[in-house]
C-alpha positions in Angstrom: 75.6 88.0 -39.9 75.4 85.6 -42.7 78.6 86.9 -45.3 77.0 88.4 -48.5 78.9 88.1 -51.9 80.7 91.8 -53.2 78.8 93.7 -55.9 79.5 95.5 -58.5 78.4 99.3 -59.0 75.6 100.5 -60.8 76.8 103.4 -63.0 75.9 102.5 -66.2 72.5 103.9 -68.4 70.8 103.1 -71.4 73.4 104.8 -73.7 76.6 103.3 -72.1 74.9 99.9 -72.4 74.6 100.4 -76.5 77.9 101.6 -76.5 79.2 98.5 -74.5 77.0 96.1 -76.7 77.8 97.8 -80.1 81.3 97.8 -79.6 81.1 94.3 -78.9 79.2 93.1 -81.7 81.5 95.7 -83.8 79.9 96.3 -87.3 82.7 98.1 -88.8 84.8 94.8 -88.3 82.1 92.6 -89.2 81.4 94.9 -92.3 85.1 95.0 -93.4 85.9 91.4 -92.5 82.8 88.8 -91.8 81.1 90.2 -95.3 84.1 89.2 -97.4 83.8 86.1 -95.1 80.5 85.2 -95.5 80.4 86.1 -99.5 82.8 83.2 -99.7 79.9 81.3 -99.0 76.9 82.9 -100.3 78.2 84.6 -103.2 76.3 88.0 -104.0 73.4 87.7 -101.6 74.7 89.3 -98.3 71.2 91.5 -98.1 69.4 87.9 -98.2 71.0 86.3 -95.7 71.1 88.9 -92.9 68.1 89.9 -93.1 67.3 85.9 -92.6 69.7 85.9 -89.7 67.8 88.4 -88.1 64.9 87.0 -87.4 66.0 84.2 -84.6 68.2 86.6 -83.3 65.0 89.0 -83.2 63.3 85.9 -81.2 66.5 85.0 -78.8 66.7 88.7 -78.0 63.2 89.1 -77.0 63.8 86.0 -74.7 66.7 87.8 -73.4 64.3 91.2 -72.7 61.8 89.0 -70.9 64.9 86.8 -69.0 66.3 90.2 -67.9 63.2 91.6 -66.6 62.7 88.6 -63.6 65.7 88.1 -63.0 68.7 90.5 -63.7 72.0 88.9 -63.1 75.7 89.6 -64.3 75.5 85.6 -65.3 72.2 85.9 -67.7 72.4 82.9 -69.6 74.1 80.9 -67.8 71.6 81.5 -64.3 68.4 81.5 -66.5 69.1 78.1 -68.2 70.4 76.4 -65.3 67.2 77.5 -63.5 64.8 76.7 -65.9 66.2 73.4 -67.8 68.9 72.1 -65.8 72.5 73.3 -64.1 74.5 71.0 -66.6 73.1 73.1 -69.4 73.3 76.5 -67.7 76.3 75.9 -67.0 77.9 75.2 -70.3 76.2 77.7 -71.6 78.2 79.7 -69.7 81.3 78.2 -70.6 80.7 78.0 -74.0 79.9 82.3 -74.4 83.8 82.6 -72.0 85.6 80.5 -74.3 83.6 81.3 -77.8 84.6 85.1 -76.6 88.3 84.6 -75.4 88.7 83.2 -79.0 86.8 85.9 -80.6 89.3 88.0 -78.7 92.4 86.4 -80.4 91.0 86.7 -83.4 90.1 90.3 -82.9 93.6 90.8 -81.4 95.1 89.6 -85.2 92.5 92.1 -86.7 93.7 95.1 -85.1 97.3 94.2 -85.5 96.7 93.7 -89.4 94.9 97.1 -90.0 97.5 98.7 -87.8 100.3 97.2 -90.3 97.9 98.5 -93.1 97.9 101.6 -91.6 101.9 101.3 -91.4 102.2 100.3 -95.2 99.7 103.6 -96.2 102.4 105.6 -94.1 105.0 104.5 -96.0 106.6 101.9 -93.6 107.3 99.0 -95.3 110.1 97.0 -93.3 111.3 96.8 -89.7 114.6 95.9 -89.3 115.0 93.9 -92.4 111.7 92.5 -91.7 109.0 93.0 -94.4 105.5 94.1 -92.7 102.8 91.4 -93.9 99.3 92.3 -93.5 98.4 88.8 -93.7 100.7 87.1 -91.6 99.1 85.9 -88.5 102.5 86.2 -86.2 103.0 89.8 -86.9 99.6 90.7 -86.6 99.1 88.9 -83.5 102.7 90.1 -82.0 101.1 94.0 -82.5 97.9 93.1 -81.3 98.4 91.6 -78.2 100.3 94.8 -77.5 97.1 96.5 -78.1 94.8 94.0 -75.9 97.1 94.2 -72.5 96.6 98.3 -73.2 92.5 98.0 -73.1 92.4 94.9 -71.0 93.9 97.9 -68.3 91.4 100.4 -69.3 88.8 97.7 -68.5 89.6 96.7 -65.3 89.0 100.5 -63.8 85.3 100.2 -65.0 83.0 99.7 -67.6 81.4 103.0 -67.5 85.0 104.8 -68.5 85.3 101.8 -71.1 81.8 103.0 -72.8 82.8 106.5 -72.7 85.9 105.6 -75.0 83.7 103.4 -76.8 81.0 105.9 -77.6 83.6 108.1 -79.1 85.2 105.5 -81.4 82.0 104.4 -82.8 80.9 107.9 -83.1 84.1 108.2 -85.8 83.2 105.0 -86.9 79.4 105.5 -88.1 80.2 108.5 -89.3 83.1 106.8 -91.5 80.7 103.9 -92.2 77.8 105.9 -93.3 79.6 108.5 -95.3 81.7 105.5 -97.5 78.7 103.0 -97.6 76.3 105.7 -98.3 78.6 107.0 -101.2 78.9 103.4 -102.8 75.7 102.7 -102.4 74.7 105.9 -104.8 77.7 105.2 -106.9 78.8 101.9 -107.7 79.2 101.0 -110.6 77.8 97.3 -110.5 73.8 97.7 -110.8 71.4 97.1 -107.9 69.8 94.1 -108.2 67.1 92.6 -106.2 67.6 88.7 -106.4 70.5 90.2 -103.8 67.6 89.7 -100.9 66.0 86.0 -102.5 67.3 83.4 -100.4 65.9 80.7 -102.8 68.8 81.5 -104.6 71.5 80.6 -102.7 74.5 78.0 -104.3 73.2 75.0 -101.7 71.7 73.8 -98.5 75.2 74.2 -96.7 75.9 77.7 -97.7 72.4 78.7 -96.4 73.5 76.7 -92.9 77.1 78.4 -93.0 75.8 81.4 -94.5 73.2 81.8 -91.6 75.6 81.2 -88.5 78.3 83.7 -90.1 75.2 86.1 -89.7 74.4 85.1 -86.4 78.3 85.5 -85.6 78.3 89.0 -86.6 74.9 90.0 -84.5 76.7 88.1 -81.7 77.6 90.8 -79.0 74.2 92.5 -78.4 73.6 90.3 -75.5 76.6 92.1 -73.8 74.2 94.9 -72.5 72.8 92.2 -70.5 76.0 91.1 -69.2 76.5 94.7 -67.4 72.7 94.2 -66.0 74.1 94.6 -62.7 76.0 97.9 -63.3 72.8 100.2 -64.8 70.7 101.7 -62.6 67.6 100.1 -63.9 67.9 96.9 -65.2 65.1 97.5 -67.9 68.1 99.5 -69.5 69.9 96.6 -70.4 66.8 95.1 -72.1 66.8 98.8 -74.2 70.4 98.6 -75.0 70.0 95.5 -76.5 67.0 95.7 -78.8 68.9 99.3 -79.8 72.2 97.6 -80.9 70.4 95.2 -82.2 68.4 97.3 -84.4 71.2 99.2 -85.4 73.5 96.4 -86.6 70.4 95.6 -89.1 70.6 98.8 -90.6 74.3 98.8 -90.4 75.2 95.3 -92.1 72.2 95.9 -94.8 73.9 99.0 -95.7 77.2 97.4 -96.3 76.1 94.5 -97.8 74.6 96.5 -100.5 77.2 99.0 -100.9 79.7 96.6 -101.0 77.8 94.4 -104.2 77.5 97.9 -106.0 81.2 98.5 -105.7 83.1 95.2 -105.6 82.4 92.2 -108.3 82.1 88.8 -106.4 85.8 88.1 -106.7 86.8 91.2 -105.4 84.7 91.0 -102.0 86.0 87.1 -101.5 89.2 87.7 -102.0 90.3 90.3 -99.7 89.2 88.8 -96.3 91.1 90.9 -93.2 91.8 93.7 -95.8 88.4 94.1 -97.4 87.4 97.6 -96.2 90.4 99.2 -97.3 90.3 98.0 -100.3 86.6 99.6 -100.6 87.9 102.4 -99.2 90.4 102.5 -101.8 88.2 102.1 -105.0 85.8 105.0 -103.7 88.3 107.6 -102.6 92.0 108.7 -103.4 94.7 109.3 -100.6 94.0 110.4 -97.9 90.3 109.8 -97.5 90.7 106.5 -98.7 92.7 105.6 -94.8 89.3 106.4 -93.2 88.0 103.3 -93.3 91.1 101.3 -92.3 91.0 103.8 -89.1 87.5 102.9 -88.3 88.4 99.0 -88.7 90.9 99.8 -86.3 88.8 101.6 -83.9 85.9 98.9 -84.1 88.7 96.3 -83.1 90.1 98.0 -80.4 86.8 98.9 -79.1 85.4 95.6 -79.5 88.9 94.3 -78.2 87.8 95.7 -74.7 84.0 95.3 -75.2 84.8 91.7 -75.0 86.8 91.2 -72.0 84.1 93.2 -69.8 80.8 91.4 -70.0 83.1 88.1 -70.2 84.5 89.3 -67.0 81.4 89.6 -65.5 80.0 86.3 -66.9 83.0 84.5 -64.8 82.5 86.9 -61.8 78.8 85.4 -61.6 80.1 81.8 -61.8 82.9 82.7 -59.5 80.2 83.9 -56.9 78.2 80.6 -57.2 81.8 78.8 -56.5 81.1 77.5 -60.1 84.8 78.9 -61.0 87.3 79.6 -58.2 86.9 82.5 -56.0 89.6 84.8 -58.0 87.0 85.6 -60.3 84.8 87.0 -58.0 86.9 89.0 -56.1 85.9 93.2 -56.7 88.4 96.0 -56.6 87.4 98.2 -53.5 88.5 100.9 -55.5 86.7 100.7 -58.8 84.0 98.0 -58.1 84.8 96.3 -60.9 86.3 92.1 -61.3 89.5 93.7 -61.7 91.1 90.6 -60.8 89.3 88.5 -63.3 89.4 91.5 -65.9 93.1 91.0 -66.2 93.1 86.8 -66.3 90.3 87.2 -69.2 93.3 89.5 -71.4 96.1 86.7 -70.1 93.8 84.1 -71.4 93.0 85.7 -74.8 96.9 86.6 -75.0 97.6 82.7 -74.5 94.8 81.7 -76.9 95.9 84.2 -79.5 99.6 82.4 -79.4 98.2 78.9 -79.8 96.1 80.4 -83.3 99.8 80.4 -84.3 99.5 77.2 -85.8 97.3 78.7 -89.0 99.8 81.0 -90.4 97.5 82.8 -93.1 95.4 85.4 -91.0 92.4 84.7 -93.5 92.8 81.0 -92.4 92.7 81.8 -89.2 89.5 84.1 -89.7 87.4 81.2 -91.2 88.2 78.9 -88.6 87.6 80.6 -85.3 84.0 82.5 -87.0 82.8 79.0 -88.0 83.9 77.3 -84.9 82.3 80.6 -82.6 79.2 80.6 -84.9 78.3 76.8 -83.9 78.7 77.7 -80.2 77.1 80.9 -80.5 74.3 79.3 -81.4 73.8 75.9 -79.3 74.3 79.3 -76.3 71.3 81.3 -78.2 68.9 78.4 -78.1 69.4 77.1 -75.0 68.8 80.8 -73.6 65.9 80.6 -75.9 64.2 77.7 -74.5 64.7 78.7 -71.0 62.4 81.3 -71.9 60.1 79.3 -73.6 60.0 77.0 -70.4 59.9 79.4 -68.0 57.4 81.3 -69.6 54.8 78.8 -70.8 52.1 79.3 -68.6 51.9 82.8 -70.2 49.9 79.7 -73.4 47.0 79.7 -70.9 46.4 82.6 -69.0 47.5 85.7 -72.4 48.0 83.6 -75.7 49.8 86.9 -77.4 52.0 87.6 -74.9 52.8 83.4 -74.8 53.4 83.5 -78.5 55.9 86.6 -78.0 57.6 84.8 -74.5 57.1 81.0 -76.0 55.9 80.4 -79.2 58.9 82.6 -81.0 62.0 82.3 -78.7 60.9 77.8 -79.3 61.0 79.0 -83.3 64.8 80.6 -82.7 66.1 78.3 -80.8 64.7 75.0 -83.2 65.9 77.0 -86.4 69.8 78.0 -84.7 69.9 73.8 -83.4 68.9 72.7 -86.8 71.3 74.5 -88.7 74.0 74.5 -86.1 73.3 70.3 -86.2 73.3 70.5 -90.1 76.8 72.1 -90.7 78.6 70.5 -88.1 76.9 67.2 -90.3 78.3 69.0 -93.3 81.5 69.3 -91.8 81.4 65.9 -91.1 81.2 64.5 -94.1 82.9 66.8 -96.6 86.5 65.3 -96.4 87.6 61.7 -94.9 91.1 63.0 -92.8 91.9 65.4 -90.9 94.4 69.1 -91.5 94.9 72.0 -90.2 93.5 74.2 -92.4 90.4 76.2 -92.5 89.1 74.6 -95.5 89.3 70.9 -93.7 85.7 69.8 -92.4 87.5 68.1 -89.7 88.7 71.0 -88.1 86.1 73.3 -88.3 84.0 70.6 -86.4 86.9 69.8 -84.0 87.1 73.1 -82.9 83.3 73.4 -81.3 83.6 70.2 -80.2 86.7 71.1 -78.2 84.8 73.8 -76.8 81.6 71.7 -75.4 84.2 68.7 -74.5 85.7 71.1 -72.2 82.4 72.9 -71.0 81.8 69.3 -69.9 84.8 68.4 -68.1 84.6 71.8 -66.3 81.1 71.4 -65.1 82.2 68.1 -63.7 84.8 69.2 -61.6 82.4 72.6 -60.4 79.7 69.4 -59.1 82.0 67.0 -57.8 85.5 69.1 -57.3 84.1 72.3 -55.6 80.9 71.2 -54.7 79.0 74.2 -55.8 75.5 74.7 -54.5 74.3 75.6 -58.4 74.5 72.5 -59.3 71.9 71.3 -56.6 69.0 74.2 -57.3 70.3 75.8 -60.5 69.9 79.0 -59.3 72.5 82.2 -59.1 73.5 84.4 -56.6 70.7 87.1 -56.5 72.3 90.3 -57.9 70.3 92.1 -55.4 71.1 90.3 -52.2 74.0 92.2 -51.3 74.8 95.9 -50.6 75.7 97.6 -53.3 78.7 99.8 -52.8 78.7 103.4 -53.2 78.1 104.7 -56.8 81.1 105.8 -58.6 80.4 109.7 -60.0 
């Protein structure tokens, strides 16, 4: 009997997969952090440019839907490019989502670390022996957080339906924390409502509508994850529900901040508090206690999206790991929870290691900028090649139904020509905005370095997976059917 590779167990429905994928994109931390982040950039016309972010996302998520539906697999992206434009490509783009994630995961590591020294400093705790707690100091906030990602990174690895049932309850708290403070400022503010917030023509330059864009598509990034647990729903047309759900929520959510934060905060106020920026919101709409809601929900979304992201990442190396793409470790499932346990735990060692490294930048805002531009550029290269699979795989759809080729081709193309374009722009931006190179997330050098790193090393490791371990992918492109195996029995 030929030897079939292990599966994973289906327990997951619709509701667990929004919960998985909201988590991951986590709106209360893009809300508190990436909106300070991406003000920085676009000044007072947040409304403007995520709704203009939306719409390629819209397109790569309906190209994700219609991926999902012929062929389901734990490896999405990186099976349906392979298969449809080559195995080079499928496979970095699944190298570039594990290592755009694992430093997502460091930087959401130093987020939940600082709002947990907030937290500290609204108790009253203001030094540890003789050591005065800083906020904004990337080695204390890192030191408490990686304390906090080896605790979820355990929680993950015994299965990704308990994970979503902790994860539903924090974002319940959450939304409810979000809507109440947002909804409040929004009716209260005292700057006036304006509406050449939402006219993009208005924007400072070219390059902040490039950077402005891909810090949009970085905080969107994460609904995809519902199709990372594909394999673990009982019907796989729930993972293409979950995602166009999360999706549609994060809309509402981030237009809802963006607007309540203009009517509260002046310009200067929302640039310059970066990792702190939704306490001090908090702060200006509510006295003591109330006012610590919000820094509790920016806590939640990072611990939530802390273990969001190690579980579709583990299941992105567990499909590579079964096509002998990454070493066999990764594919290795825990008889007793049918999860990549094994893989689960190297993802958290990985993040742990990266988070050290991110040492290097000692201003936690620094450190913000850097890793969201650098994952924004990757983020996107990943979207449009996803994109254009679709659009390739789909195109006889031209011919025999135009309307549904202009939904399967004609729109995904559009996404994934509008994220290369701008993703090729800023990187030229980056380029040639300084002539030396620092470390510091201001230095065009380094925020180009940084993606280039990543794609280098996508490279090298695709090389070794064809030549090194000979793996069959890189002779047909195709995965491991997710439905070849057995599947073990369902958990209750």
């Amino acid at each position: 009997m030929a030897h079939q590779p292990p599966a994973l167990r289906r327990t997951l429905g619709v509701l667990d997969g929004v919960a998985i994928a909201a988590s991951s994109t986590a709106a209360t931390t893009s809300i508190g952090i990436g909106l300070g982040v991406t003000a920085g950039v676009v000044g007072l016309h947040l409304p403007a440019i995520m709704l203009l972010a939306f719409l390629p996302v819209l397109g790569i998520a309906g190209a994700y839907a219609r991926l999902n539906r012929v062929e389901p697999n734990a490896g999405n992206g990186y099976v349906w490019v392979g298969r449809s434009l080559s195995p080079w490509l499928g496979f970095l783009v699944g190298w570039v989502n594990i290592v755009a994630t694992v430093a997502f995961l460091a930087y959401t590591t130093a987020v939940t670390g600082s709002a947990l020294l907030q937290l500290a400093g609204d108790a009253g705790l203001h030094r540890v022996a003789g050591l005065a707690l800083d906020p904004g100091s990337t080695a204390q906030t890192t030191a408490i957080g990686i304390v906090v990602l080896a605790a979820v990174t355990l929680t993950a690895v015994s299965g990704a339906r308990t994970a979503a049932r902790l994860q539903t309850g924090l974002l319940v708290f959450e939304y409810i924390v979000l809507l109440g403070f947002c909804g409040y400022g929004l009716v209260t503010g005292p700057h006036p409502f304006r509406w050449a917030w939402f006219d993009p023509f208005a924007l400072p330059s070219p390059q902040a509508l490039a950077q402005g864009l891909l810090l949009s598509v970085f905080c969107y990034w994460g609904f995809e994850s519902a199709f990372s647990v594909n394999e673990e729903v009982r019907e796989p047309r729930d993972a293409s529900r979950a995602g166009f759900i999360t999706l549609a929520t994060m809309l509402a959510l981030f237009l809802l901040g963006s607007l309540a934060f203009q009517r509260v905060l002046s310009e200067p106020e929302l640039v310059g508090h970066g990792a702190e920026g939704l306490a001090f919101f908090g702060d200006r709409l509510a006295g003591r206690p109330l006012a610590v809601l919000p820094l509790v929900a920016l806590m939640f979304s990072a611990v939530a999206s802390l273990q969001a992201g190690v579980i579709p990442t583990a299941r992105a190396m567990f499909a590579m790991g079964r096509d002998a793409t990454l070493g066999p470790v990764w594919s290795r499932v825990s008889p007793r929870y049918g999860t990549p346990a094994a893989g689960t735990l190297l993802i958290g060692a990985l993040a742990v290691a990266v988070a050290a490294l991110s040492l290097v930048i000692p201003r936690l805002s620094d450190m913000i900028m850097a890793t969201v531009n650098a994952v924004g550029i990757v983020v996107a290269l990943s979207y449009a090649l996803t994109a254009l699979a679709a659009a390739v795989r789909f195109r006889a759809l031209l011919r025999t139904d135009p309307w549904q080729g202009v939904r399967a081709v004609v729109l995904p193309a559009l996404s994934a020509a509008a994220l290369l374009g701008l993703g090729g722009y800023l990187g030229w931006s980056f380029f040639t905005s300084t002539d030396h190179f620092a470390l510091r997330a201001d230095n065009g050098w380094f925020l180009l370095l940084t993606p280039i790193m990543m794609i280098a090393s996508g490279c090298a490791a695709a090389a070794w997976a064809k030549w090194g371990r000979r793996s069959p992918y890189f002779r047909t492109g195709r995965g491991t059917d997710a439905d070849a195996p057995e599947l073990l029995t369902a958990a209750p």
